[in-house]
N, C-alpha and C positions, 0 to 999 in steps of 0.2 A: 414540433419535433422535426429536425433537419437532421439530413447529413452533412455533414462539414466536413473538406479537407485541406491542410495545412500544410502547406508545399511551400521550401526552400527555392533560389533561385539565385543560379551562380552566373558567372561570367562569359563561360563558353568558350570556344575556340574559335579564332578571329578566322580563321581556313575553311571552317566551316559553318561561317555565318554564323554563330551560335550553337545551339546543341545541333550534332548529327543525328540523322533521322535514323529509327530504329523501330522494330515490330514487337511490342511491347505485348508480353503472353501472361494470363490471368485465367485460373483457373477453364480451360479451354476455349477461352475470347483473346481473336489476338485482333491488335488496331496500330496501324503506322502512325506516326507521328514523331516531330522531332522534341513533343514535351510530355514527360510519362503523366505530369498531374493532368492534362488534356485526356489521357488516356484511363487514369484512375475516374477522372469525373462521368465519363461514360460507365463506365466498368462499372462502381459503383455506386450510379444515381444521385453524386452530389449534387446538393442544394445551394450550399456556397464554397466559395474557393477564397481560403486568405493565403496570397503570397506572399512572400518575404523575400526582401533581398536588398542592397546596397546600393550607390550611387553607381557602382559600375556594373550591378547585375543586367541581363540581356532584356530590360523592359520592354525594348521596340520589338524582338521577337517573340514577345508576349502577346504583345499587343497583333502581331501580321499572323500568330499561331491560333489565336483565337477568335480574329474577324475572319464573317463570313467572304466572300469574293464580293456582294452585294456592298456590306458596309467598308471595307480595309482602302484607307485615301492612304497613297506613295507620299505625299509631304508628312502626316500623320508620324510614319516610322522615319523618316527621317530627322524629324525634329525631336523627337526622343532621344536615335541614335545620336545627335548632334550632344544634348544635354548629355547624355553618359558619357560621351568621348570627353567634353569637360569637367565631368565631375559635380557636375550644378542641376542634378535632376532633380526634384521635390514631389511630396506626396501630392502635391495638385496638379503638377504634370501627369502623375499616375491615375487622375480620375478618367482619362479614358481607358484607360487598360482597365480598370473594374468597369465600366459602364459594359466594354466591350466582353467581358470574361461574362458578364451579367447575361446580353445578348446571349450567346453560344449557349449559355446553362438553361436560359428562359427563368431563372428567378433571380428576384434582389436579397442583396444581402452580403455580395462578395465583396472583399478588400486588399488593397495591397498595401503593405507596412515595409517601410522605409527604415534601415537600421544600420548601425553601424557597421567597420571591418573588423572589430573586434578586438583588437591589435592590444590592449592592456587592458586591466582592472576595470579603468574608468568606462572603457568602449563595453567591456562584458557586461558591468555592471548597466549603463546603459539601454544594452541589445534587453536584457532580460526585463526591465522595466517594462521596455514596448512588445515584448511578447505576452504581461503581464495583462498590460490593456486588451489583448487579444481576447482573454475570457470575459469582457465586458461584452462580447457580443456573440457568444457562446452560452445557449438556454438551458435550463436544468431538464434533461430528457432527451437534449443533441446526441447525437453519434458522432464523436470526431475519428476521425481518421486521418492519421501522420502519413507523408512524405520525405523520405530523408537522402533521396535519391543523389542530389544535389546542394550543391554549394560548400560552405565553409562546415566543417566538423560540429565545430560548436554547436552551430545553429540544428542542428540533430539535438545537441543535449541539451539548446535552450526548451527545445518544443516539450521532451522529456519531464525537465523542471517545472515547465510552466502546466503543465497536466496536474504534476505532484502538488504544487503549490494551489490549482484551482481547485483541485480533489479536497485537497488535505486541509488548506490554511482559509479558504474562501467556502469551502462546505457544498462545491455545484456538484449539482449533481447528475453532469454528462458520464456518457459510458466510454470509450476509445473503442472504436471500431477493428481499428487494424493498426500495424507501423511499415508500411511501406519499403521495398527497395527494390528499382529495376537494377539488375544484376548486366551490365553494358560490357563488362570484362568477362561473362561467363557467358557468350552468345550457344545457341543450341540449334544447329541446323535437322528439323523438319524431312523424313524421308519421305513423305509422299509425297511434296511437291517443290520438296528444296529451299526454301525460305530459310532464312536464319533470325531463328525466335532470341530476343532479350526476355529470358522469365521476370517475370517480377514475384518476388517473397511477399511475405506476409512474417514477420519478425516481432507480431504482438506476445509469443512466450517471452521476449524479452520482459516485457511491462507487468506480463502475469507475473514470471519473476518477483520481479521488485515487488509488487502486490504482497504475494505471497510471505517473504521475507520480510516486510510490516507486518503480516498476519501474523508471523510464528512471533516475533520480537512481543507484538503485544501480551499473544497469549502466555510465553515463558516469563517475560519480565514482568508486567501488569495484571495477571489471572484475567486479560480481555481476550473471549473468545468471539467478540464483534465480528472484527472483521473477518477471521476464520469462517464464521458462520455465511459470511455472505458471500465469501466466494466460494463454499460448498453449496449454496444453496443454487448458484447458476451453474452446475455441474451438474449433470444426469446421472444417477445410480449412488447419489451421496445424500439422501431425504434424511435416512436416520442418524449419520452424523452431523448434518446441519441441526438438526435436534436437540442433538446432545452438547455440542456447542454452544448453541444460543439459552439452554438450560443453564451449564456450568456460569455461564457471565451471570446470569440474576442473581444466583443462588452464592456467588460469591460477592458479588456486590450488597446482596442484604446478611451476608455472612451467617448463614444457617449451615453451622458444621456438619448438620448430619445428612442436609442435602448436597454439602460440597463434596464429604466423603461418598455418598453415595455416586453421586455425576463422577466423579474421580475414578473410581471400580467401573462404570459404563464405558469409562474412556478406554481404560487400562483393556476392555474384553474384543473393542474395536481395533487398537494398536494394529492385532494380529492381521485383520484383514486389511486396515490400509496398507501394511508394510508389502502385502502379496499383490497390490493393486499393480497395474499394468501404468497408471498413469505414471510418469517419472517427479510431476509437481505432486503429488498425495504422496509417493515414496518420498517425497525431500523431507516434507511435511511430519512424516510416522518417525523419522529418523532423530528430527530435534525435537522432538517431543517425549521422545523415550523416556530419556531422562528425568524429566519433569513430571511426568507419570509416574516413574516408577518410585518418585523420593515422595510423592504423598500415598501412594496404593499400599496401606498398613491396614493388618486385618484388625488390629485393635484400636476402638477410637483415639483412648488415650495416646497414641505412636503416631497415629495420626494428627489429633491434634497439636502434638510438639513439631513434630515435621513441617506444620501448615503456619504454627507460629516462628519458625524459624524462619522459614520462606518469608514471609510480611515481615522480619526484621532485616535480611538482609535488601529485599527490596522498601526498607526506609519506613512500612507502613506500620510505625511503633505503636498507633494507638490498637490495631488490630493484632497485632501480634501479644502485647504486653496481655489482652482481653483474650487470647486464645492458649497462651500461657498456664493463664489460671486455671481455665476449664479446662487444660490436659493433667495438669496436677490433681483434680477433684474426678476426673474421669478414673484416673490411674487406681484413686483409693479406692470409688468402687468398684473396680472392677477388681481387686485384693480384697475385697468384705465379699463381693457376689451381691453387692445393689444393683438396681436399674440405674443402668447411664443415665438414660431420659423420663426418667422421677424426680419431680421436686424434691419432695420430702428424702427420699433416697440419694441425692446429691447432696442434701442437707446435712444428713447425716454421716456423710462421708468425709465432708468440712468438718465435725463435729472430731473424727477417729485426726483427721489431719493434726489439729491443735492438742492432740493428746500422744501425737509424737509416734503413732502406732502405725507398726510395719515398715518402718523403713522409709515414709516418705519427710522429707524436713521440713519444720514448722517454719522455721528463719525466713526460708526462701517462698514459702508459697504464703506465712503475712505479707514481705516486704514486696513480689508481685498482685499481689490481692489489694494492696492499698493504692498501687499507684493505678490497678485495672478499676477501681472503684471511685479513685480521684476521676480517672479520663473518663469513666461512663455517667457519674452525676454531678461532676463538680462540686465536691464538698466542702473543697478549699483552694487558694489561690499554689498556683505550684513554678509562677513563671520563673521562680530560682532555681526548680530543681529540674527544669526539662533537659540541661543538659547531662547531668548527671543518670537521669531516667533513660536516658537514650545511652548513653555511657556502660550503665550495669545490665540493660537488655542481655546482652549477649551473654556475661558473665550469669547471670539469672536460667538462660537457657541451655549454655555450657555443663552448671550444675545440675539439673534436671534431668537432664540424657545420661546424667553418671548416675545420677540417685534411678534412672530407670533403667538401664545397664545391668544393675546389680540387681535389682528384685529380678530378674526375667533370668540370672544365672542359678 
C-alpha cells in the first residue's frame, strides 16, 4: 500500500527561473518551496511522485528542487535546461529527475512521464494513452492523490479520466486520496508574524461528486444500488442505509417481489431522514431518488407490481418486466377474490377466476402476456420471429393493464 501523488508540470516563468517560491499552507503545516508537489510529498508522506509534463516543462528545476546540496551537479541542470530550450528532452533524460525525486522521498518507485502539448485530437488522444500506462504502476489498495496546481488544463482532466477509466474500465482498486490545488492567486497574509500563506484546497468533493452521480444513475436507471452502498458504507452515521442499499441490489437482481417491495417501503421510511441530513452529497442524493421511490412505494402488491414492470420496460429489461406483468395481473385477481398473494394454490386459483373473465380483469391481455412470460421463463418454443414484436406490444400490454386497474379501484 503506497501513497502516490500525481503532479502536473508546467513551464514556468522565465523572470522567475521557473515556479516563484511560495509558503504553501495545509491543514496548519506550512513549507516554502518553489514546487507545491515537494510540498504535498512532505505534507502527505508520499511514497511516489509520478510527474507529468512536456518537452518544454521546467524539468531542470525539478531536478535542482529536489536535490539535496550534497547530490545537485550545476552541469546536471544545465544540460536539461539546454534540452528543453531545444525541444529534444526525452524520457531517459528524465531518469535523473526520478532517481533524484526517489533520493529526496527515500523510496523507489517514482516516475516522470513525458507527454504531449495537447494541441488536437491526435496530441489528447495521445496524452491520455500515457496517463493510461500510469495505472500500470498504481497497486490495488494505493492512495492516489492529484495535483492540478500546474500546467496545461487538460492535464487536470486527463488525471481525472484516467482514475475513472482505472476505477471503472480496469477494476483497480486504488482509493483517491485527495485532488489538490495551491491557491497562488488567493495569497493569505498570516497576523502573527506576517507571512503570506498560498492555501492549498483539497477539491476531492469534486470526485465524490462524480462518484456519487454514477451512484444515483445506477441506482435510478439499472435498480444497482452497488455503488450507493459503498459509498454509504465509508460514511459515518449511514450503517443502516448501507444496509438497506446493499439489500435492495440482491433482492432485485434475484427478482423476489415481495422482497423488492418490501426494501422499496424501507427506502421510502429513510427518504425522510436523508432529505434533513446536514450532508449536502446525501441531500443531492434523497432528492433524485424521490422519484424513483415514490413510483414503486404502492401499498398494494398488485400496483406495485405493475409499476415495477413498467420500470423493467422502459429500462429495456423485457424479459423481467413481461414476468412481472403476469404476476401483477394474478396478484390483482386475488386480491378482488380475498386470496393470499403468496399461496400457490390461492394464485392458482386466481388464474383460474382470470380465464372465466371474472371481475373485470381481461382474459386476452393476461393469456397473450402469460405465453410470452412462459415462453422467456422455459423455453417452450423457438420465438426468434416474434421478439420484436414482443418488445413492440410490451407497452401496449401494460398501457391496458393500468386501465383495466384504474377502473376496478374507482
Amino acid at each position: 500500500m503506497a501513497n502516490i501523488l500525481i503532479s502536473s508540470l508546467g513551464t514556468g516563468q522565465k523572470k522567475d527561473n521557473g515556479y516563484r517560491k511560495a509558503i504553501y499552507s495545509y491543514k496548519g503545516e506550512d513549507i516554502e518551496t518553489t514546487f507545491i508537489s515537494k510540498a504535498l510529498c512532505k505534507m502527505l508522506k508520499i511514497d511516489k511522485l509520478f510527474l507529468v509534463g512536456t518537452q518544454g516543462s521546467i524539468w531542470d528545476s525539478a531536478y535542482k528542487e529536489f536535490s539535496t546540496t550534497k547530490e545537485y551537479a550545476d552541469d546536471a541542470e544545465l544540460s536539461l535546461y539546454e534540452k528543453i530550450d531545444e525541444k529534444k528532452i526525452t524520457e531517459k533524460d528524465l531518469v535523473l529527475v526520478n532517481q533524484t525525486i526517489e533520493k529526496n522521498l527515500g523510496t523507489k518507485g517514482s516516475q516522470c512521464f513525458l507527454i504531449d502539448y495537447g494541441l488536437d485530437d491526435t496530441q489528447l488522444w495521445s496524452n491520455f494513452e500515457k496517463y493510461i500506462k500510469i495505472l500500470n504502476f498504481i497497486d490495488d489498495k494505493d492512495t492516489v492523490y492529484i495535483d492540478i496546481t500546474h500546467a496545461f488544463r487538460s492535464l487536470s482532466l486527463m488525471s481525472f479520466l484516467m482514475v475513472q477509466f482505472g476505477q471503472t474500465i480496469k477494476d483497480k482498486k486504488f482509493k483517491i486520496g485527495g485532488v489538490f490545488y495551491g491557491m497562488l492567486e488567493a495569497p493569505q497574509k498570516r497576523e502573527s508574524d506576517g507571512k503570506t500563506l498560498t492555501p492549498v484546497v483539497d477539491l476531492k468533493i469534486l470526485y465524490d461528486l462524480m462518484e456519487w452521480i454514477k451512484a444515483i444513475n445506477n441506482f435510478k436507471n439499472y435498480a444497482n444500488g452497488d455503488h450507493m452502498a459503498s459509498l454509504l458504507e465509508n460514511m459515518d452515521g449511514y450503517k443502516s442505509e448501507y444496509n438497506i442499499f446493499n439489500n435492495y441490489t440482491n433482492v432485485m437482481r434475484i427478482a423476489n417481489m415481495a422482497a423488492v417491495k418490501l426494501n422499496i417501503n424501507s427506502i421510502a421510511k429513510k427518504l425522510n431522514t436523508l432529505e434533513k441530513s446536514q450532508n449536502p452529497i446525501i441531500q443531492l442524493m434523497s432528492d433524485e431518488m424521490k422519484s424513483f421511490v415514490e413510483r414503486l412505494d404502492k401499498e398494494k402488491m398488485s400496483d406495485f407490481q405493475l409499476s415495477l414492470a413498467d420500470w423493467y420496460c422502459e429500462h429495456k429489461h423485457y424479459a423481467l418486466s413481461y414476468m412481472t406483468l403476469a404476476e401483477a395481473i394474478v396478484s390483482k385477481s386475488c386480491e378482488i377474490h380475498g386470496f393470499k398473494i403468496d399461496n400457490e394454490k390461492s394464485r392458482n386459483d386466481a388464474k383460474a377466476k382470470i380465464h372465466k373473465i371474472d371481475k373485470g380483469l381481461d382474459r386476452e391481455v393476461y393469456r397473450n402476456v402469460n405465453k410470452i412470460r412462459n415462453n422467456i421463463c422455459h423455453q417452450l418454443e423457438k420465438r426468434e420471429n416474434a421478439i420484436i414484436s414482443d418488445i413492440k406490444n410490451l407497452p401496449i400490454y401494460i398501457e391496458k393493464t393500468k386501465n383495466i386497474f384504474e377502473k376496478l379501484t374507482l
